[in-house]
Structure formats: C-alpha cells, structure tokens
N, C-alpha and C positions, 0 to 999 in steps of 0.2 A: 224250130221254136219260133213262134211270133213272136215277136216285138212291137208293144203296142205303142201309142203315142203317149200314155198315162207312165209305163217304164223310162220313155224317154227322158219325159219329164222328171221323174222320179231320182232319176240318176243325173239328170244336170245339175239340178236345186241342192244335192246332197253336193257336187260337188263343188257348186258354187259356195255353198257353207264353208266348205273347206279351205278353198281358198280366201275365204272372207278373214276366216282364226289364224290363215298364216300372215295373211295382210297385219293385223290387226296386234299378233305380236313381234313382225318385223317393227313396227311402229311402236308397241311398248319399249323393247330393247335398244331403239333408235333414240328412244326421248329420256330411256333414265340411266342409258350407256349399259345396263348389265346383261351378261347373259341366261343368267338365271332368276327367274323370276320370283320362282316357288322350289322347294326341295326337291319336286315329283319332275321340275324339268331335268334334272340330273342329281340324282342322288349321291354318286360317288364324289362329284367337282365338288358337292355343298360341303362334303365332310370336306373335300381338300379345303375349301376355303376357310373351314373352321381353322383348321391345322397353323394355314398358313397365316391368319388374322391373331393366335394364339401368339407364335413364335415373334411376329413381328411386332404386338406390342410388346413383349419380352427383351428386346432387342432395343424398339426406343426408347423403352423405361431406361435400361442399362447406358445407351449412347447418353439422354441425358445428362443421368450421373455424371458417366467418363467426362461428360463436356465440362461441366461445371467443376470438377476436380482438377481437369486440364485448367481452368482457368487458375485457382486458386494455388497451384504448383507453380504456373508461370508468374504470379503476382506473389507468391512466393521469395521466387528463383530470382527476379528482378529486387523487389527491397534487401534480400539478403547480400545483393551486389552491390548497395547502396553502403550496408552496415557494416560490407569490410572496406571499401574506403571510406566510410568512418573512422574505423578501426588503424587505418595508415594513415590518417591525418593524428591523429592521437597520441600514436606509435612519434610520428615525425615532431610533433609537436614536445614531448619528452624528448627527443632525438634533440634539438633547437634548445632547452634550457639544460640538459644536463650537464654535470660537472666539466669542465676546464672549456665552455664554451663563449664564447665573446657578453650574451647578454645572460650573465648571472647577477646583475644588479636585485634585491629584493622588489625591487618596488616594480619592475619587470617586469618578473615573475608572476606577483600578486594579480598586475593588469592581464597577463597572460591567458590564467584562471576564468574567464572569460571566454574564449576561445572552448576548456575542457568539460569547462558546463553546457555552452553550445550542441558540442559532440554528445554529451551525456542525454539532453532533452530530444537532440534526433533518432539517436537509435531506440529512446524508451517509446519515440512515437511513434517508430517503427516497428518496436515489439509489440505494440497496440494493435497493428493497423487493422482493418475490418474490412470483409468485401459481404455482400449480403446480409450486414447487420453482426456476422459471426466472424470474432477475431479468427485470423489466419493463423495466429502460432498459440491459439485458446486452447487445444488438444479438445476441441469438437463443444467447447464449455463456452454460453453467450455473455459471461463477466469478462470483466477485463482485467488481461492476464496480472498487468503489473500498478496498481497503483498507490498511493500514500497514504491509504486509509489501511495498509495491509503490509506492514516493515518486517525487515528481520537484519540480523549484524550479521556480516561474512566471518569466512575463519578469519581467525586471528593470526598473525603473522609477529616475529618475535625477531628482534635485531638485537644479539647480544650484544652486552659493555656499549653502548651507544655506539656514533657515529664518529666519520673516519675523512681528512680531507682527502678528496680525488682530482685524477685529470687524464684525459685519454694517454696512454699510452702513446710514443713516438711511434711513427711509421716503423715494420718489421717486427715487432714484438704481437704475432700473428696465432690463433688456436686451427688447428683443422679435426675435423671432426667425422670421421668414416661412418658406412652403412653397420659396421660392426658393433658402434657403440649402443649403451643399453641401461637404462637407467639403474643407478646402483640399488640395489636390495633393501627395502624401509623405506626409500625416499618416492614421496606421490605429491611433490611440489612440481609449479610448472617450469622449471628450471634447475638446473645440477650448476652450483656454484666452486669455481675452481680459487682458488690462492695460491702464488708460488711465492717464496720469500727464500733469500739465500742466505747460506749457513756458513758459518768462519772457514768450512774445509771445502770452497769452492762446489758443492752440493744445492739441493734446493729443497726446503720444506714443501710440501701440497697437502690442500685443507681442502678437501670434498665436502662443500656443505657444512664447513666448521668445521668438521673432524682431521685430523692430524691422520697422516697417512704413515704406518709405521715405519715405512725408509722414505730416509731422503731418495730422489732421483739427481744422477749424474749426468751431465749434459752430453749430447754426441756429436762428434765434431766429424763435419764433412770436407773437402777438400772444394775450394776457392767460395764455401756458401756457409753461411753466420750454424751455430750450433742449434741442436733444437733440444728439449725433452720429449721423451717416452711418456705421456701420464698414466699407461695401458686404455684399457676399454676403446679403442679404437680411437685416445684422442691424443693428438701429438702437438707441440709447444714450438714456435721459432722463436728464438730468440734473437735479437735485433740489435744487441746492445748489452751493459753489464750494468745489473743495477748494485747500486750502492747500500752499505747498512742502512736499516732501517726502513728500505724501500720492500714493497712489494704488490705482485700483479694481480687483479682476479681479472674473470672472465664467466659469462655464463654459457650453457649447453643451453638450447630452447627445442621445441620441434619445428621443426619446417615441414609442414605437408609431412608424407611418409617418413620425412629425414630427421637427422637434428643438425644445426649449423651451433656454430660460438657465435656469441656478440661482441662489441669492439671492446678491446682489450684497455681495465684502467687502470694508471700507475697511483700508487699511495704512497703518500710520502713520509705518515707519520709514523709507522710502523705497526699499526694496528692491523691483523690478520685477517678477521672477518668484518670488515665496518660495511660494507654492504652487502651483508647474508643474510636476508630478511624470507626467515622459511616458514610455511606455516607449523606449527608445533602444538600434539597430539594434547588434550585436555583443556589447554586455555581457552576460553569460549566466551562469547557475549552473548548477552539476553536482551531482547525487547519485548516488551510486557503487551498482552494483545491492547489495541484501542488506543496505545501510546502515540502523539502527536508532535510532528518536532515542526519550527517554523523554517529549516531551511536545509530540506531535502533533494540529494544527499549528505550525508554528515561522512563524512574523513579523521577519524578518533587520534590522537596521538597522546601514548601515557608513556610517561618516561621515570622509574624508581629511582627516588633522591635518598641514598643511603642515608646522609646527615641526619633528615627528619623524618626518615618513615613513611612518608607523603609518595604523591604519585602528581607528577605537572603532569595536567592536560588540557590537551587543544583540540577544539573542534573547530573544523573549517577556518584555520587560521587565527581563529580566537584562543587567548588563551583561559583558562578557567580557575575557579578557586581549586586551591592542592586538594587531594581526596588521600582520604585514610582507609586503609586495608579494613573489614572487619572483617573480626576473626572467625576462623573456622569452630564451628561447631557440629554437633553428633550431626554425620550424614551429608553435612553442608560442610566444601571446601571455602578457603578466604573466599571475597569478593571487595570488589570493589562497585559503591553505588552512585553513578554519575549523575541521577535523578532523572527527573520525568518517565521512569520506568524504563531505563538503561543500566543493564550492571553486566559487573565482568569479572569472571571465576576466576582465581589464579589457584592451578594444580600443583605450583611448583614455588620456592621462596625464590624469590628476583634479587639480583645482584647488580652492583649498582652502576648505573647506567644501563639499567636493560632500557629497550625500547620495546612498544606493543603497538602495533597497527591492528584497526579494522574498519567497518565504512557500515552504516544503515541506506539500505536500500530498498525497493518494496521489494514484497514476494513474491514468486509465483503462486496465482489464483486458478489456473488453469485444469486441464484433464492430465489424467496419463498420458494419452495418448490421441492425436486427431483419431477419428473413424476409418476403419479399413474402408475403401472403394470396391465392390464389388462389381468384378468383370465376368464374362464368358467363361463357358465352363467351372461354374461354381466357384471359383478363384477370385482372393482378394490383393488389392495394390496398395501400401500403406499414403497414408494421405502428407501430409506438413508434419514436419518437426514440429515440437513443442517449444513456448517458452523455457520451459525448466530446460531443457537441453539446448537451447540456442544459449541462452543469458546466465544461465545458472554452472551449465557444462557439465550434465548427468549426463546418462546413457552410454553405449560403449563408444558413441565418437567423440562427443562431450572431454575435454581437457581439466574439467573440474574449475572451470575458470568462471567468478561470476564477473560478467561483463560489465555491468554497474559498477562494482563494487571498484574493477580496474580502473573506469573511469572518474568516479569519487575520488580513488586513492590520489592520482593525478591533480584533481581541481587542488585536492586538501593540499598536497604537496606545493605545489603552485602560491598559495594563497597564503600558505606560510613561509613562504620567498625561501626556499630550502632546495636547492640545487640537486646536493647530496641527496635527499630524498626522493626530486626529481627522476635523479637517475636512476634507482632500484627500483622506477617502476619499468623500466624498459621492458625487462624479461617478462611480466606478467600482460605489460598490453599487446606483447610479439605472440604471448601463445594466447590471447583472445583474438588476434587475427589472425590467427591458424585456424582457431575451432569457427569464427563464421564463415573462413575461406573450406574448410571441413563442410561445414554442415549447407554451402551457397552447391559443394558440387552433390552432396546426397541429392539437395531438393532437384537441383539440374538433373541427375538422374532419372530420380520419379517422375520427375515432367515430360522427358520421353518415351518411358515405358507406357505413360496416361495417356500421351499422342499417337502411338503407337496403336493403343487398345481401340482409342477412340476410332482411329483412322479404320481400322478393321471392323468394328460394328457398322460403322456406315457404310463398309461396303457390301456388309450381310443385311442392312437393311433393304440397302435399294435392291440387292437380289430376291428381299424376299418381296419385294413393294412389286417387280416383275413377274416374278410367280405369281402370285394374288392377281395381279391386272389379267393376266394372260388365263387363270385359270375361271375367273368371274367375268370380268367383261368383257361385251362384245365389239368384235371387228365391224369397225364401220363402213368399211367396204362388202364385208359379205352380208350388210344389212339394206345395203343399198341394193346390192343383186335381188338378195329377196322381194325386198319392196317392188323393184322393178317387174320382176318372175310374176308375184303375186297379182299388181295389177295390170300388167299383160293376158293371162292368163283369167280374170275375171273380165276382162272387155270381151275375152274372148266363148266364154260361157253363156257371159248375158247376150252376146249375139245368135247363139246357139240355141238357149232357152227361149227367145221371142221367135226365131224358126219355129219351132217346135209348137210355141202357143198358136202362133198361126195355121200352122195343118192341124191343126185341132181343129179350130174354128169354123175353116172349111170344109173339114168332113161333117163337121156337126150340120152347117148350112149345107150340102149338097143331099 
C-alpha cells in the first residue's frame, strides 16, 4: 500500500485535533475542579451524583434541625438547673421561718417576703425565657407562656378547725420511710400527712391526712434503743421521748426523686390533731373571671369561717379585707363566696368553724400541648422541651401536680402575714416542687443527649456522604496535571511531525 504525503498529513492533523480536545478538557476540569462536565462524560457517576447530592441535602436539612434542638435542650437543661435551686432557696427559706425557729418575730417574717417574691419573678422569668424569638417551654406556641394578662386561682387547699401552735420536735423523735411505701388510696396531695397523739392506755392514735386510723398502734420496745411505732405502709415511728397529754406529733411523707422521705418531725402542744393538714379537698374551687386585673400579682387568698357571724375574714397578700358573706346556693349553682374584681370561690361543702381555705392567683399557662417532635434519621421523632403546663403547672405523667407559682405565692402570702404556722405547711408543697423541676431538669438532660447523639451521627453521614459526592464528581488534581502534561508533550510532538511532513511535500512539489 502507498502511503502518500496527503495520508500523512491527513492523519497527523486528525491527531493533533485529538490531542488539542484532550488539552483543552484537561484544562476545563482543572479550572472548575469537576470531572464531569456534561452527562455524556459519564452517565452512570451523573446519576450517582444525583443520588448522592439528594441524600446529602436530606442529611443537612435534618443535622440542622438536630442542631438547633441540641441547642434549645441544652438551654433548656441549664435554666431548669437554675429553677431548682431556686426551688431550694425557697425550700430553705420556709426551712429559716418555720415554726419553733429563732426569727418568728412578725415583722421578720413580713421583711422576709422579699426574698419569696424575688424567687417567685426568677423562676416566672425563666418559664418565659426565649431562644430564637420562640419561648423554650411555649410547647412550640410564639406567646408567652405565662403572663398577667392571663390568671387563673390554684386548688384550693382546706386546713380544718383552724391552726395549731408548733415547734420542731426534740432530737429522736425521727419517721423513716421504706421503698415499700405507697400513697394511700384517694389521696393525690403532694404529701401524706401523719399525727400521733397518745391515748390514757399507753397506745397512740394516727391521723393519715385527718383521718383517725381505726386502732391505736402500741409501741415496740427494743433492747438498750428508745421504742418506735409500726405505722404499716413501709413507714416506722422512733420515738425519742414520752409525750405528755395533750401533746402530739405530725410529720409529712414527700417524694424524693423515685423515693418518698418524712420531713422534720413537729411537736404540738395544744392538742389539736390536725392543725397542719392543709390537703387539697375535691369541689372547693376558685374562679377568675377572663380580663380580671389584680394590682399585685401573685395574690395568696386566706379565708377563715367565723361561725359567730357567718362571714369569712380574708386576706390577701397580708392584707386583710372587708368580711365576705356566703351567697347562697341556688338551682345548679353551689354557695360561693365573691371576693370582687371577678374573684370568687365555691364552697361544696358547709364550713365549720375555724376552717381555713388557701389558694393563690397566678398566670396561666398560654402555651401548646406539646413542643414539636424533632425529626431524625430513619423517619423517627425526638420529643423536643417540656412544656410550661408540666414544668410550673405539674400535668403530665412526671408532673407532681404541683403549681410552682402557686407554692411560691403561698410562701410570699404566708410571710407577709407574719404567720410562722402557715410558714411551715408550706414546707411539704415547695419539697415536692423541687422534686418535680429536679424530675423534669433530668428528662430535659436526657433528651439533650439522645439530640447530641443524633446530631453527632448525621455529621458523620454527612461528611461521608460530602466524600462520596467529591470523589464521585470531582476531579483528581494530580491526574489532571499528568493529562495536561501527556497532552501538551504529545502536541509539541505532532506539530514537529506535521511541519516534517509539510515540508516533503513542498519539496517534491519543487523537484
């Protein structure tokens, strides 16, 4: 076969094309990093990189989320750490005026009050707080949860025959309280109230929550260690000492975390059975009327039935008020009692004299049900922040039923009424509000690492998939360099090739 100088030619030029378009995309993929340019350079990598460009926004949509929810857990997890020692200064500060303690002076107490309102506008401004404009315990709602434009009155709580003087118990007259115990059957107070009171035949009466226990308990004597009682339910009595007629002891059950513990034990001296058994009791109810304004929020109600006149004395936040008069029940509607400004208060039951009735105005919760589930990996949700209603309120199933305001109102009001006595029964109620934020400070601790957890795991399916996508789209810049190099090596070396070529042409043309 000849081989003419026109083929030569023919076949350089093609090739030198060739290597011009590999030049020429070594140099695209060199300047905008990718290695595909167009779908037709690889068809299958472009699906992959669909695939992979799909998943991985999927991935930092959701890290996102996680993150932001990590955040609001942990900012969470932190104020609610704040709100329970709030809650034990509170605690401690009842602890500090209660009955048989050095500073029960009234005018004390009143200065004291101070202090209860303090703790009262920290934690309400912590049930508030906001991170992103959106309250953290709002249940995902942008109002805010709790404020004075929006009241409502706690249960009502009922201290039969009035009040009783107290004073700690001496050292050894001690309650213990087993894993066994269980609250008694009916009662959904935040504390089981005990009374022992001794009987002319060396026996002891006990008063669970007012109620008269049908046997006396006999005491049991141990050999060289003081006697104790049996109360059953897992809770046992030392006794320390012999009290005298007319004396007798309570003590309350509380919970502790999973447990329940007794509180310090107080001696009564005047004989009155139940003078610090302040339960809430089923019907009695207050109303606040919607729009109702009061100028010194919270309010701490104290109504006490004066058998003589029929009247009810009450006091708000240490004031006392003009007497108030039952009116009467009619069809449908039980008594009430109308304190004004669109405050009243039902009574289910006819009162006997010296009852006492507590209850406290505080805001509402304005909030959601529920914050917003966190949606993670594999179609699965993380529940986000407790709610107001179950931090402050105490619904839900960790919820103690305790409203946290309401214990801190009760407190101010007691205080400010220089009432020791009353001081002290709030003990049980602000020990199990520092149960329920110490409850609900470990839930949110929980969820904030199940969220760091999650989070921590998307990121590292992100950057795996950030590596896939690189590795599967762009180009090695080393094997771009080689090209480049190949390419114009290999074009020096054509064009050398083709001007040969042009030249024996030329010269056979001229010979």
């Amino acid at each position: 076969m000849r081989v003419t100088s026109s083929m030569m030619y023919t076949a350089s030029m093609t090739a030198l094309q060739a290597q011009q378009q590999e030049l020429l995309q070594a140099q695209l993929q060199g300047s905008t990093g990718l290695r595909i340019q167009r779908p037709s350079d690889d068809p299958s990598g472009t699906f992959r990189d669909l695939l992979f460009s799909a998943d991985l926004s999927g991935v930092t949509s959701l890290k996102r989320t996680t993150d932001l929810a990590t955040q609001r857990l942990q900012t969470g997890d932190k104020t609610l750490g704040i709100m329970h020692d709030s809650m034990m200064s509170a605690y401690e500060l009842a602890m500090q005026f209660s009955p048989g303690t050095s500073a029960n002076d009234p005018e004390i107490l009143k200065g004291a009050a101070i202090s209860a309102l303090g703790i009262y506008q920290n934690i309400l401004s912590i049930a508030n707080q906001e991170m992103d404009g959106v309250p953290i315990f709002g249940g995902s709602r942008t109002a805010t949860p709790f404020d004075n434009a929006h009241l409502r009155a706690t249960n009502v709580r009922v201290q039969s025959q009035g009040t009783g003087s107290a004073s700690n118990a001496p050292d050894g007259f001690v309650a213990t309280v087993s894993d066994a115990f269980t609250v008694p059957a009916g009662q959904s107070g935040a504390a089981t109230i005990y009374n022992i009171a001794p009987t002319t035949t060396g026996d002891y009466d006990v008063y669970i929550n007012g109620e008269r226990q049908a046997l006396p308990v006999t005491p049991i004597t141990r050999s060289g260690m003081s006697d104790y009682l049996d109360l059953g339910n897992g809770v046992t009595f030392n006794m320390g000492g012999t009290l005298l007629n007319g004396e007798n002891l309570a003590f309350s059950v509380v919970r502790d975390g999973a447990h329940y513990k007794a509180t310090q034990t107080q001696l009564f001296a005047d004989g009155a059975l139940t003078p610090s058994t302040v339960d809430v009791t089923a019907g009695y109810s207050a109303q606040v009327t919607d729009g109702a304004t009061f100028n010194d929020v919270p309010l701490s109600v104290k109504m006490v039935y004066q058998a003589s006149s029929g009247d009810y004395a009450v006091n708000i936040n240490g004031v006392d008020q003009v007497p108030v008069t039952a009116k009467a029940a009619t069809m449908g509607q039980p008594a009430y009692v109308d304190l004004g400004n669109g405050l009243t208060f039902s009574l289910v039951h006819p009162p006997q004299a010296g009852d006492v009735y507590y209850f406290e105005v505080v805001p509402a919760y304005q909030g959601g049900k529920q914050d917003r589930p966190v949606q993670v990996t594999g179609g699965r949700t993380l529940p986000g922040n407790v709610t107001g209603a179950e931090l402050i309120e105490g619904s839900g199933s960790v919820g103690r039923d305790v409203n946290v305001l309401g214990a801190l109102a009760a407190l101010r009001g007691a205080l400010l009424r220089g009432d020791a006595q009353e001081v002290g029964i709030q003990l049980a109620r602000l020990d199990a509000g520092r149960g329920q934020t110490s409850d609900f400070q470990s839930l949110t601790g929980v969820r904030a690492t199940q969220m760091e957890a999650t989070n921590s795991i998307l990121t590292t399916d992100e950057l795996s998939l950030q590596t896939l996508k690189t590795g599967n789209s762009e180009v090695d810049a080393f094997e771009v360099l080689s090209r480049l190099q190949k390419a114009s090596t290999s074009l020096q070396m054509l064009t050398s090739v083709e001007r040969q070529v042009l030249n024996m042409s030329l010269l056979d043309f001229i010979s």
